[in-house]
BATOR-222172 format. One line per field, with one value per residue (C-alpha): residue number from 1; residue in three letters; y, x, z. Coordinates in nm, 3 decimals. Layout:
<pts>
nr	NUM / ...;
rest	ALA / ...;
c2	Y / ...;
c1	X / ...;
c3	Z / ...;
</pts>
This chain:
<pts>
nr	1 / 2 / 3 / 4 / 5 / 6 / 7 / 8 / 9 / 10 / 11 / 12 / 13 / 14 / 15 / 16 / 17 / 18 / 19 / 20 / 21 / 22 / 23 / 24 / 25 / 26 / 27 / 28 / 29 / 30 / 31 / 32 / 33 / 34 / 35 / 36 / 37 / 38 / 39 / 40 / 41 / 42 / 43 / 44 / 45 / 46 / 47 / 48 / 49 / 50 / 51 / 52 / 53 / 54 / 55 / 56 / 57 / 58 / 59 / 60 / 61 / 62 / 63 / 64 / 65 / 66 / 67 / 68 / 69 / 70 / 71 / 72 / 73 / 74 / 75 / 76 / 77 / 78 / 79 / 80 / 81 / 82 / 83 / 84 / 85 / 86 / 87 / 88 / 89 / 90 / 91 / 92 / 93 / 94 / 95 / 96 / 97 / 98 / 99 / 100 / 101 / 102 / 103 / 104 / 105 / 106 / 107 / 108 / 109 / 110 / 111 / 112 / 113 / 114 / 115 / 116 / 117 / 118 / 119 / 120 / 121 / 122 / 123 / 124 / 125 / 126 / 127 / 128 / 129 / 130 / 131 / 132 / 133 / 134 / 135 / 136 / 137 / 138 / 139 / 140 / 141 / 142 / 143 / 144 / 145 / 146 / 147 / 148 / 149 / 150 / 151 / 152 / 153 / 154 / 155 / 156 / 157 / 158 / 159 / 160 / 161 / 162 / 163 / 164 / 165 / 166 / 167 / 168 / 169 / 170 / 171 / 172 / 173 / 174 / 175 / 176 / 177 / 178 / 179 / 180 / 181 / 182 / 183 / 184 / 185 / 186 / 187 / 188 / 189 / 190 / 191 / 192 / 193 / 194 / 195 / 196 / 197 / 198 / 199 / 200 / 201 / 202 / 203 / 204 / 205 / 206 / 207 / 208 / 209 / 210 / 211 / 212 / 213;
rest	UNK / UNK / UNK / UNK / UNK / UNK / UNK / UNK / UNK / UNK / UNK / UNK / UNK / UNK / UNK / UNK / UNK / UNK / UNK / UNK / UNK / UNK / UNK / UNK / UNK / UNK / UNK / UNK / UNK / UNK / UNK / UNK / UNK / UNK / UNK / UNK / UNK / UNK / UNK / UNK / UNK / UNK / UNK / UNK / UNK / UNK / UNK / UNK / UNK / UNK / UNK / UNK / UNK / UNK / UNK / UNK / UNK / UNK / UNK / UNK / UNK / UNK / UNK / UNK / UNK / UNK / UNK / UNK / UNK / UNK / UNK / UNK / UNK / UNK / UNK / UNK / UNK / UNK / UNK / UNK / UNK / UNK / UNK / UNK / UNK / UNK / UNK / UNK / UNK / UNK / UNK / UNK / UNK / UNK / UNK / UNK / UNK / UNK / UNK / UNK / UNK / UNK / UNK / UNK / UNK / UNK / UNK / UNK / UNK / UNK / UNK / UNK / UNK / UNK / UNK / UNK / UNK / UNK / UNK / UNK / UNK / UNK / UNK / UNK / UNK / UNK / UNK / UNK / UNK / UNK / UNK / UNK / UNK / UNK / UNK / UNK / UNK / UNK / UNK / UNK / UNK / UNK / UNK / UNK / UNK / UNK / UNK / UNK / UNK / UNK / UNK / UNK / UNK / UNK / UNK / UNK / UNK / UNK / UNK / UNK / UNK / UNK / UNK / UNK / UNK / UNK / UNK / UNK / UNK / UNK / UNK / UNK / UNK / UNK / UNK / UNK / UNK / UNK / UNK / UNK / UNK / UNK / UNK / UNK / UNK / UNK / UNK / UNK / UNK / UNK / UNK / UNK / UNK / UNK / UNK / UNK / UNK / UNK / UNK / UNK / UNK / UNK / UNK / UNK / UNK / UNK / UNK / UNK / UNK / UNK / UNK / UNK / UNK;
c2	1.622 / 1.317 / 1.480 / 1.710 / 1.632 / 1.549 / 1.689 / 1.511 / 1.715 / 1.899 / 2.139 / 2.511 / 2.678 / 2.826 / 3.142 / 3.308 / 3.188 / 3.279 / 3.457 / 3.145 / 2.966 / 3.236 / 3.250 / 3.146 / 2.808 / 2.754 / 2.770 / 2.574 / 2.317 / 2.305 / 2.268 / 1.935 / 1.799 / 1.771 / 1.625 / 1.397 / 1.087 / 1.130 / 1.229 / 0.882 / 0.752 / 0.878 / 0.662 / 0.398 / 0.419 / 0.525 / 0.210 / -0.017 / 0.160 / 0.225 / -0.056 / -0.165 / -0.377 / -0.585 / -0.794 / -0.987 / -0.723 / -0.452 / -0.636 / -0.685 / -0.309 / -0.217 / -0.443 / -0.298 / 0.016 / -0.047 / -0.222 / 0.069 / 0.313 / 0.113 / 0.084 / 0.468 / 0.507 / 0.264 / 0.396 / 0.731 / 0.612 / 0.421 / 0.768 / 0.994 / 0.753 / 0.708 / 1.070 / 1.096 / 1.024 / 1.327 / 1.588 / 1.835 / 2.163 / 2.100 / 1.901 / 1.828 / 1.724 / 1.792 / 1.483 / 1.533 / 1.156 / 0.856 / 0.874 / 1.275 / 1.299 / 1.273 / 1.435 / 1.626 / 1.431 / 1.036 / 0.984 / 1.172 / 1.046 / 0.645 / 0.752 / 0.881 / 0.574 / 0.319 / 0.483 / 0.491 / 0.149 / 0.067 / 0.255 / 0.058 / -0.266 / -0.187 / -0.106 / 0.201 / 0.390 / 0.699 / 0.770 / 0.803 / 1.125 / 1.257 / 1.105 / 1.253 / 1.569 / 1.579 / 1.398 / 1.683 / 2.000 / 1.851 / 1.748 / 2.064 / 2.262 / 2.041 / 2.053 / 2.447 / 2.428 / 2.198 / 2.359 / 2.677 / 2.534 / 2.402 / 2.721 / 2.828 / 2.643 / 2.576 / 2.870 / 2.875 / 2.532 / 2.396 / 2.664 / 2.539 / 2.130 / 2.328 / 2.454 / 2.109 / 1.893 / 1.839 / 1.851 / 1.561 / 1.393 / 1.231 / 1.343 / 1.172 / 1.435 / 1.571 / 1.458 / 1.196 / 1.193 / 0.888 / 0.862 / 0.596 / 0.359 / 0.172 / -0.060 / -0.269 / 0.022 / 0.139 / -0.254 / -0.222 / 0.143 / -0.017 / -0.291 / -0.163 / 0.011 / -0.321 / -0.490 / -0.239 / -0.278 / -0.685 / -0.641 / -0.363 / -0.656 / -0.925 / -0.676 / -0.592 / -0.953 / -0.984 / -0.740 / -0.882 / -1.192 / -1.007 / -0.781 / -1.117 / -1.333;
c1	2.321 / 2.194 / 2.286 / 2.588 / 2.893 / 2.865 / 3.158 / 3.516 / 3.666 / 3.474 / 3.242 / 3.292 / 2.969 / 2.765 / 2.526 / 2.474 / 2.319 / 2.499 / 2.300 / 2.260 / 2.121 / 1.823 / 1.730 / 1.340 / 1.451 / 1.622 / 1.377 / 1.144 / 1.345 / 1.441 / 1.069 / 1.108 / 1.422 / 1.278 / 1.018 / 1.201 / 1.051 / 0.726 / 0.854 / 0.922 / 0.538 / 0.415 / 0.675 / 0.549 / 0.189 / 0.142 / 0.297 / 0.105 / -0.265 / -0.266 / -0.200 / 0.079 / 0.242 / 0.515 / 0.738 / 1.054 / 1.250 / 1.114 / 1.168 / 1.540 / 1.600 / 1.370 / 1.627 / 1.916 / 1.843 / 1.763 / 2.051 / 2.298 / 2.122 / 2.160 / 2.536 / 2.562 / 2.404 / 2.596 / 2.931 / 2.830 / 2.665 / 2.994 / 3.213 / 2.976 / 2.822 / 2.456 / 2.380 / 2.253 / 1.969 / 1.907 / 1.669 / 1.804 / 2.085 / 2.349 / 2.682 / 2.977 / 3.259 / 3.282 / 3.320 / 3.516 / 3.633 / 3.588 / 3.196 / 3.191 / 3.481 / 3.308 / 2.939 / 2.779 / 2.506 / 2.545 / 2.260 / 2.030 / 2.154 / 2.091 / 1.749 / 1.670 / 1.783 / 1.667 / 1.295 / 1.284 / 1.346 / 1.055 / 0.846 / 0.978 / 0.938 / 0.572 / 0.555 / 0.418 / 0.578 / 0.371 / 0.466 / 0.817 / 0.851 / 0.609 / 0.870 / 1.154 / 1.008 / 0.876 / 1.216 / 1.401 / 1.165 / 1.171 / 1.498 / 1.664 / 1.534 / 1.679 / 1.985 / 1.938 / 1.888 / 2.159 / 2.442 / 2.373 / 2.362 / 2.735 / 2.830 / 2.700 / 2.921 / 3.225 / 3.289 / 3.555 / 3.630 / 3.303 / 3.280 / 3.596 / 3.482 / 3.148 / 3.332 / 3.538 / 3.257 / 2.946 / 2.617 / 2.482 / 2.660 / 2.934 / 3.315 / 3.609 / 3.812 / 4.115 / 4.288 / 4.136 / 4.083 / 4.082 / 3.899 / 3.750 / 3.459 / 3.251 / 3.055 / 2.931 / 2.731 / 2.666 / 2.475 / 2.355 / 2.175 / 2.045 / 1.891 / 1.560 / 1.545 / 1.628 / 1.374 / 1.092 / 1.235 / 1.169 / 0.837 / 0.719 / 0.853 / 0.622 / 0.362 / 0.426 / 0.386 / 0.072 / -0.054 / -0.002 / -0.148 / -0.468 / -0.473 / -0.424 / -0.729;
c3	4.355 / 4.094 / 3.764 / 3.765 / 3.944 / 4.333 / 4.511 / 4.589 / 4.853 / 5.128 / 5.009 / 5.112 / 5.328 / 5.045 / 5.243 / 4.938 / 4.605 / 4.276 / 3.996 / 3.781 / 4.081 / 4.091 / 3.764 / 3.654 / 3.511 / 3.830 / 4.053 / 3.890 / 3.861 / 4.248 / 4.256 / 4.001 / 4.153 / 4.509 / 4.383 / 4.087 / 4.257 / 4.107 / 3.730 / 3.636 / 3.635 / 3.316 / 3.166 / 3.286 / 3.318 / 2.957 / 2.835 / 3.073 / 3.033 / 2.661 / 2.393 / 2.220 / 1.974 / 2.119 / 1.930 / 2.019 / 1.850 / 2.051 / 2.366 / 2.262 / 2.192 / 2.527 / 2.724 / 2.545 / 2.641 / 3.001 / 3.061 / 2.881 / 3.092 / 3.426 / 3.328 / 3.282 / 3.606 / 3.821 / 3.687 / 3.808 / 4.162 / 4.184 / 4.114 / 4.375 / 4.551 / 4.720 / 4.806 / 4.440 / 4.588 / 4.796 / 4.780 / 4.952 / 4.831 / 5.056 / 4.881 / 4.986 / 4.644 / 4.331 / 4.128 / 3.790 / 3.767 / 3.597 / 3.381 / 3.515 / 3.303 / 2.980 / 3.043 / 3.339 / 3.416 / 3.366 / 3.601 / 3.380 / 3.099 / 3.225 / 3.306 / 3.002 / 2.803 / 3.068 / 3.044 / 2.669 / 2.694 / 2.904 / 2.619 / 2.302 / 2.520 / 2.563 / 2.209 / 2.245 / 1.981 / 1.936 / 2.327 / 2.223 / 2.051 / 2.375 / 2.648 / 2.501 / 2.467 / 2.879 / 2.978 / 2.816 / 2.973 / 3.324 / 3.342 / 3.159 / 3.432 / 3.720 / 3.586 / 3.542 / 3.918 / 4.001 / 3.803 / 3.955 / 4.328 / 4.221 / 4.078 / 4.429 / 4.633 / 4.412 / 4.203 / 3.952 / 3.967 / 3.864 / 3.584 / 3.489 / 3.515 / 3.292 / 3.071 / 2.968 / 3.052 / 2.781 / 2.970 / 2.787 / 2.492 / 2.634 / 2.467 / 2.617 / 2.825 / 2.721 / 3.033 / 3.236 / 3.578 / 3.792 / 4.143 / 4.400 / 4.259 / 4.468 / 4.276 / 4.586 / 4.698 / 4.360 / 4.313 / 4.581 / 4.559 / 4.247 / 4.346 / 4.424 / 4.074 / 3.899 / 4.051 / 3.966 / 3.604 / 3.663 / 3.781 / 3.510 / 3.280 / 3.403 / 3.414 / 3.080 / 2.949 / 3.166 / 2.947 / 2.660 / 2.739 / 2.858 / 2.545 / 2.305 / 2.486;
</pts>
């Protein structure tokens, strides 16, 4: 899974779904995360296609928040590795370690700071307010979906991990876990993103340059 924990140790065979994983909320957002590709574009699109004031200092606070959400993201690609980028149910650990230590969902989190950052860059304030807002219906009900397809196939000890864990905010744990990193293959799983982030950049200045003629 992308947001909460991907498993450490093999997985046990889940046949039968848990109640949470059933619910409404759930299985709309099973609809959302296999298709989580696609929920990205209005955050970008909106700040290319509609005008905006940017500055130097909004550049400088865009870029600061891309690059803390790219660092909350690699440290948890490096904890569960690549198959955060899976659509489909099955898992196979249950990662507790390192960035999963202090929230649930670092992915979710990085994306959420890295795409605001694209919107202040663009300096497209008003769209702020509406991105937050869309970021937290879709994603809420992902993680709905994805917390009960853990609770699914790891019982107890995910509640447990739940229970200790905040969903979003991150809280250091009470005791720390360590675990494997790899941060070669988390760079490298992030390479692709980085340079979309480059390119929406240039594009971005482009923009600006039309917009000023």
């Amino acid at each position: 899974m992308s947001a909460a924990p991907i498993p450490t140790a093999a997985a046990p065979a889940a046949s039968a779904k848990c109640a949470a994983e059933c619910t409404r909320a759930a299985e709309l957002g099973a609809v959302l995360f296999r298709n989580r590709g696609w929920l990205p574009v209005p955050f970008f699109v909106v700040p290319l296609v509609v005008p905006g004031t940017q500055t130097a200092a909004s550049w400088i606070a865009g870029a600061a928040l891309v690059a803390a959400g790219e660092a909350v993201r690699l440290a948890g690609v490096a904890a569960a590795g690549t198959v955060t980028r899976r659509r489909s149910r099955a898992v196979q650990r249950l990662v507790t370690y390192g960035i999963f230590g202090w929230m649930r969902n670092p992915l979710y989190v990085g994306n959420f700071l890295a795409w605001l950052g694209v919107v202040v860059a663009s300096g497209v304030f008003w769209f702020l307010p509406v991105a937050a807002l869309l970021f937290a219906l879709e994603y809420s009900l992902i993680v709905r979906y994805e917390e009960g397809v853990l609770e699914s196939f790891f019982g107890r000890e995910y509640l447990d991990y739940k229970a200790r864990t905040p969903r979003w905010f991150p809280r250091p744990p009470a005791e720390p876990e360590s675990g494997p990193h790899h941060w070669g293959e988390a760079w490298r799983s992030e390479v692709s993103t980085l340079l979309q982030y480059v390119v929406f950049a240039g594009v971005l200045v482009a923009k600006q340059m039309w917009l000023a003629r």
